[in-house]
N, C-alpha and C positions, 0 to 999 in steps of 0.2 A: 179767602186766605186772610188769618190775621196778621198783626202791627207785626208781630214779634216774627215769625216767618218771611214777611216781605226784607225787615231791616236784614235779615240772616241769608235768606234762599237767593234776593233781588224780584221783580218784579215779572218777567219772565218775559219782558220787548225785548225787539230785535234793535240794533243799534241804526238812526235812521238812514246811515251811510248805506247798512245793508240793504234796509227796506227799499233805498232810490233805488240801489244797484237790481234788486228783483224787478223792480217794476221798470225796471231799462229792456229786461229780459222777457217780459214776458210773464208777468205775475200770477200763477194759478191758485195761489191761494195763501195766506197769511193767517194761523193764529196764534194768538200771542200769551201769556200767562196758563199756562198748561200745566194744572199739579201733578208729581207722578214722581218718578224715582229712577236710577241707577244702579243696577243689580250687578257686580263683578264675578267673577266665576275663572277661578282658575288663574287669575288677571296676574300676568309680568310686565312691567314694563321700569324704565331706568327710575328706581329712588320708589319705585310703589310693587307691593306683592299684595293680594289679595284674594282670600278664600271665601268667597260669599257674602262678602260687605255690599249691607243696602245703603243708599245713600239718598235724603228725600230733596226735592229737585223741584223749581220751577221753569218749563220751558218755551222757547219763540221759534217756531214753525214756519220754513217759509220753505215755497218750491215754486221755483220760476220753468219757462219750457227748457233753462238750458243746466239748471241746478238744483240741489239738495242744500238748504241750509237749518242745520239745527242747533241753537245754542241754549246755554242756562245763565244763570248769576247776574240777569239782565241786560246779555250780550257781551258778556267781558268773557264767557269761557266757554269757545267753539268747543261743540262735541264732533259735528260734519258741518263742513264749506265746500264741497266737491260737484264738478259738473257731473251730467248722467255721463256723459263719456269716459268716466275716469274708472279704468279694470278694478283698482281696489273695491269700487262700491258693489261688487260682485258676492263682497263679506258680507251683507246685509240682508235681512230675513225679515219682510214685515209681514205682521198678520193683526187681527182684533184680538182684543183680550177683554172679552165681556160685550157688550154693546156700546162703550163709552170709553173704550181704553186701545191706545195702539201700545204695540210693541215690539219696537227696533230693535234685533238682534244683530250684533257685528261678533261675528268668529276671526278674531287674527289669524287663528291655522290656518286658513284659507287660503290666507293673500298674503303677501311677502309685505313686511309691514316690520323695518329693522327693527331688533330686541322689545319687541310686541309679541305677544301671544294670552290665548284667552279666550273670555266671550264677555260680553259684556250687556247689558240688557235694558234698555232707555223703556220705561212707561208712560206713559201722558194719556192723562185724563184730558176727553174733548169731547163735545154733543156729535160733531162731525166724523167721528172715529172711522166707517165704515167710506168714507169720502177720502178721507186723507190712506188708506190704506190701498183702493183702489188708485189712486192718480200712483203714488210711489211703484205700486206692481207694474203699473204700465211703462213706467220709464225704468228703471232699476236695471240695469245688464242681466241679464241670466247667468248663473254658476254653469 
């Protein structure tokens, strides 16, 4: 990633508050600087509407045995901080997208989520793609 992207995107860690808080829990895996994107679809929510707006992203990956944490902008702007027990993360659809790319699907219709609705679609490029996709299926609630 270049200069110009890092000062603009952030660097794509996790803030180390969070990182102690994983590894209090039970840490399965961390990775961090993850290029990839944010795809809106349909997307309402309060003061933002969008039709298809991509947005490109650096992200930090973390999944402890009792959570889901995903953030961008170098840990200043949670996209998920949610334990596996929490019904909302029922919105989420991971699958590989290529050999080297996951992607986190969140449907608001789904799940009662006030003046939200949408879909929204996280990518991140990672060697691990196929590791990180399998651990989230296993924990992730079933719809």
């Amino acid at each position: 990633m270049g200069l110009l992207a890092k000062l603009l995107l952030g660097n794509g860690t996790l803030k180390p508050e969070l990182r102690a808080a994983l590894e209090s829990e039970g840490v399965v895996l961390i990775e961090e600087g993850l290029p990839g994107s944010i795809r809106y679809a349909n997307f309402k929510a309060p003061g933002r509407r969008y039709r298809g707006k991509v947005t490109g992203e650096c992200f930090g990956l973390g999944i402890s045995e009792r959570r889901l944490a995903l953030y961008c902008r170098s840990g200043r702007v949670k996209l998920i901080d949610q334990p596996f027990t929490e019904p909302r993360l029922s919105a989420l659809d991971v699958s590989l997208d290529g050999e080297d790319r996951v992607a986190v699907r969140i449907d608001y219709d789904r799940v009662a989520v006030p003046k939200v609705s949408g879909q929204m679609t996280i990518r991140a490029q990672t060697p691990i793609a196929a590791r990180v996709v399998e651990e989230l299926s296993a924990r992730l609630p079933r719809s």
